[in-house]
C-alpha positions, 0 to 999 in steps of 0.5 A: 714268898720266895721273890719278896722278903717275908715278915716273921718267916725268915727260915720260910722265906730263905728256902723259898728264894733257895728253890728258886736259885736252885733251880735257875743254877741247875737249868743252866747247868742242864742246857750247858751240858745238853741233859735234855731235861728243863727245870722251871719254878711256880710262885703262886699267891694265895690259893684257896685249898683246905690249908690257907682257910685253915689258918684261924685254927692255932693247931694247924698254924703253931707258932704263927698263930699270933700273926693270923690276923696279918696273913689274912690282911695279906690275903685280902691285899694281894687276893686269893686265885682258884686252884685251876690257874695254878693248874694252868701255869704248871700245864703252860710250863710242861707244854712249852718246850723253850722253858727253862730256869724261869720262874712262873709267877702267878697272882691274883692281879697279873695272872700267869706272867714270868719273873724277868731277870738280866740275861746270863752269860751261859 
């Protein structure tokens, strides 16, 4: 949700894209200054853990309950993945030592692939 707008869940949506520039900002600033750490982010899609089959239960959703119906045509569109390929992006990002400020997206129709974004001057 952090690289797409989301319907009813603007405050979610907007901490979402805050993470990502967040992180891109302060990569950036961590490879300038030589601080010999990386900072990546994992988006993944719907992933089938304990919470997203929790959604038909309005104690667990609050006030998103009403809009239960529309998340699970979302989950039915863009699928729902294993938890083992989100296990295997965030080993992706750790092993790989030229990983830094990017943004690992991971979906149910590409898999693991990477947000592109134009090249910056730093």
């Amino acid at each position: 949700k952090g690289l797409m707008p989301a319907a009813f869940q603007p405050v979610y949506c907007a901490t979402k894209h805050g993470v990502i520039g967040f992180t891109r900002s302060i990569a950036v600033t961590a490879n300038m200054e030589n601080y010999g750490v990386r900072l990546n982010t994992i988006c993944p899609g719907f992933v089938n853990t304990p919470i997203l089959q929790s959604i038909d239960k309005e104690e667990n959703m609050g006030q998103y309950y009403s809009y239960k119906d529309e998340i699970k045509n979302m989950m039915q569109f863009y699928g729902v993945m294993d938890p083992s390929i989100i296990a295997e992006g965030l080993i992706t990002i750790i092993e790989d030592d030229t990983l830094n400020g990017q943004v690992m997206k991971i979906t149910a129709s590409q898999g693991i692939h990477f947000q592109q974004y134009s090249q910056t001057p730093f």
